[in-house]
N, C-alpha and C positions, 0 to 999 in steps of 0.2 A: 423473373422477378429478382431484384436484386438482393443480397441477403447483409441482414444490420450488422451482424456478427463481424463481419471483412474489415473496417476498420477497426474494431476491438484487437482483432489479431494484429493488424500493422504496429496502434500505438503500446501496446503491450509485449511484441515482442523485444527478443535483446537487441536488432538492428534499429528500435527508435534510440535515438539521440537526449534518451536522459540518465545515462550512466550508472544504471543501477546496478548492474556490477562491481562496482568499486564498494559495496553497504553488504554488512552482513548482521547490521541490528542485534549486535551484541553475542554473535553466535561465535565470535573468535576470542573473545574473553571466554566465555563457557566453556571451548573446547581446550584453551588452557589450563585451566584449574579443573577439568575433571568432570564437570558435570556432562559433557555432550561426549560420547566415547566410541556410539557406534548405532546400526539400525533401531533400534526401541530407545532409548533415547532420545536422537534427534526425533523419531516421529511423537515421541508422546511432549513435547520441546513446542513441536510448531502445533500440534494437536491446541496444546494449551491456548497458544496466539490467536488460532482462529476462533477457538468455541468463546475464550473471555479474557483475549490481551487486548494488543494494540491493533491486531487487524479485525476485530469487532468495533473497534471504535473507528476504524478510518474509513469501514464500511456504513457506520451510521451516519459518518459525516457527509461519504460520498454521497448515500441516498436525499438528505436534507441539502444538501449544494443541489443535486440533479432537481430536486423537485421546484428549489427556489431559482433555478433558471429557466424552467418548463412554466414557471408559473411567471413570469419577468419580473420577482418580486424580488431585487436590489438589495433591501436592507436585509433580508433574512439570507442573502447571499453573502454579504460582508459579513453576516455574526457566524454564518456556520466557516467562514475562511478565518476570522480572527480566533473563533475557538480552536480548529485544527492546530494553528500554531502553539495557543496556551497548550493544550495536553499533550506537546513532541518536552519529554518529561526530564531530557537531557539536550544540553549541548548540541552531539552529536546525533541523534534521533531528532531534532530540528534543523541540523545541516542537512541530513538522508532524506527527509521529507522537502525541504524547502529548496533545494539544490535538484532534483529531479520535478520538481511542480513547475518551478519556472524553465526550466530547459523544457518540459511538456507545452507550456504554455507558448514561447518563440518558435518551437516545430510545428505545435499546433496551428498557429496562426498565419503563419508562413506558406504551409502545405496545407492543410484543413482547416481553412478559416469559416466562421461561421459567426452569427451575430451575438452570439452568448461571450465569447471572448470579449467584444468591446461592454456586455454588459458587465462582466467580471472586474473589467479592467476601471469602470467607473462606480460599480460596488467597492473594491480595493485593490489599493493601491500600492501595497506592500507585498513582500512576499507571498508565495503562495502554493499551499499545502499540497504532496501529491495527489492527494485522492480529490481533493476538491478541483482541480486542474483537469481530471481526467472526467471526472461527473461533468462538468462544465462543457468540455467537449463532447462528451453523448449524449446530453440532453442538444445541444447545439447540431445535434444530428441526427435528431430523432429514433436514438438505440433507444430499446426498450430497458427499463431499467434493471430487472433481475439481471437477463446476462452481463451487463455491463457491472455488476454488483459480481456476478459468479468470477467472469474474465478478471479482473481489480483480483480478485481473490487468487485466484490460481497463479497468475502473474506474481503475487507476491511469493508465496508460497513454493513456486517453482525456481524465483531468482533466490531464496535462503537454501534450497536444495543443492543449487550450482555453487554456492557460496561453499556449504560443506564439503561436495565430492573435492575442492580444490585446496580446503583446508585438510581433507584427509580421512574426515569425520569417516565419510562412506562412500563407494564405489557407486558408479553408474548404475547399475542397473539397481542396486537397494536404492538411490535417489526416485531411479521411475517409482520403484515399488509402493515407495512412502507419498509421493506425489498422486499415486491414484489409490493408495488408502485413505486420503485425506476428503477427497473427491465430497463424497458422503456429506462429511462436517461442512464442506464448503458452499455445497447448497443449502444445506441450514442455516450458517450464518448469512448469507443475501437471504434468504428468506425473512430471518431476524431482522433483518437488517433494511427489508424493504419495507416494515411494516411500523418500524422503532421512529423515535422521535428523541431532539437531543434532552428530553430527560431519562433517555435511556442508556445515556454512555456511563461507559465504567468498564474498570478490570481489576482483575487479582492477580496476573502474574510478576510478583514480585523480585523472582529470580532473574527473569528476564530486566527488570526494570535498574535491577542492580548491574547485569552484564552490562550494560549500555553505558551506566557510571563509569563503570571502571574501564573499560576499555580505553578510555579519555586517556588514562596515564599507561596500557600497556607499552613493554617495552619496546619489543617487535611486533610488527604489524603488519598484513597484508591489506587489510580492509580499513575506509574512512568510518567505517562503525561497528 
């Protein structure tokens, strides 16, 4: 029996082709100015993101895209794709999301084509958000939705871990550390997440939402965010 989880792993690793490497969603501003310094830091940083920033809300999106393409229901596919874009809160947090949705979206279709992409594709017709991109693909392939809600999670959470060890923040092996301390939180949020409805979006991470700002004008830079 073949198992769902196998393309989760392909389209989420770092060898798919949507460059999420180059995004550090405001974690190279922070580490400028002081706030992100070393292990307990960065993990109470992404802690934050998951329990009530921006990846609680790109997991609410994801689950409301996944359901409104399980369900072939169009229009509520185009409102959860056009709200993804309103709440990318900057500039660059809507380059980092809309820049990896669509490179998702031409690898997906190219190599894992499925009929939910042409549904997408005539739900909308503009850009299009990562998480909504990736939902879109596992409902188009019959992933069940938590793991695809947990994998979304981890993935994101483990490309800002890789973002740090190479900013400096923290060595390898405190990244695994922090990566499977978070574990916990992450099936809570897909759990939240699978149950939420978009009048459940929102967050509070405000420091975060300023790194992101500023980053816009840092001087030197490694990362597009």
């Amino acid at each position: 029996m073949s198992s769902p989880h196998l393309p989760l792993m392909v389209w989420l690793s770092p060898s798919f082709p949507v460059g999420a490497f180059a995004y550090s969603h405001g974690l190279e501003w922070a580490y400028e100015v002081g706030d992100l310094h070393d292990a307990p830091t960065l993990s109470d940083w992404l802690g934050a993101l998951v329990e009530q920033g921006s990846l609680r809300n790109d997991l609410i999106l994801f689950a409301t895209a996944f359901r409104a393409a399980k369900a072939g229901d169009a229009a509520a596919l185009g409102e959860a794709a056009e709200l993804a874009l309103a709440l990318a809160n900057s500039a660059e947090r809507r380059l980092e999301t809309v820049t990896q949705g669509n490179a998702f979206v031409v690898a997906g279709r190219a190599a894992w084509p499925c009929e939910a992409f042409a549904m997408l594709s005539a739900a909308w017709s503009q850009d299009v958000a990562y998480p909504v991109a990736v939902a879109v693909a596992s409902a188009g392939h019959d992933i069940p939705l938590r793991p695809a809600l947990e994998a979304y999670g981890l993935a994101f959470v483990a490309n800002l871990v890789s973002a740090s060890v190479r900013l400096g923040i923290i060595g390898q092996t405190d990244g695994q550390r922090i990566t499977a301390g978070l574990v916990p939180a992450l099936h809570g949020a897909a759990a939240g997440a699978e149950a939420a409805s978009l009048d459940d979006l929102g967050s509070c991470t405000l420091r975060s939402d300023l790194a992101s700002l500023r980053h816009e004008t840092q001087y030197s830079r490694l990362f597009r965010s």
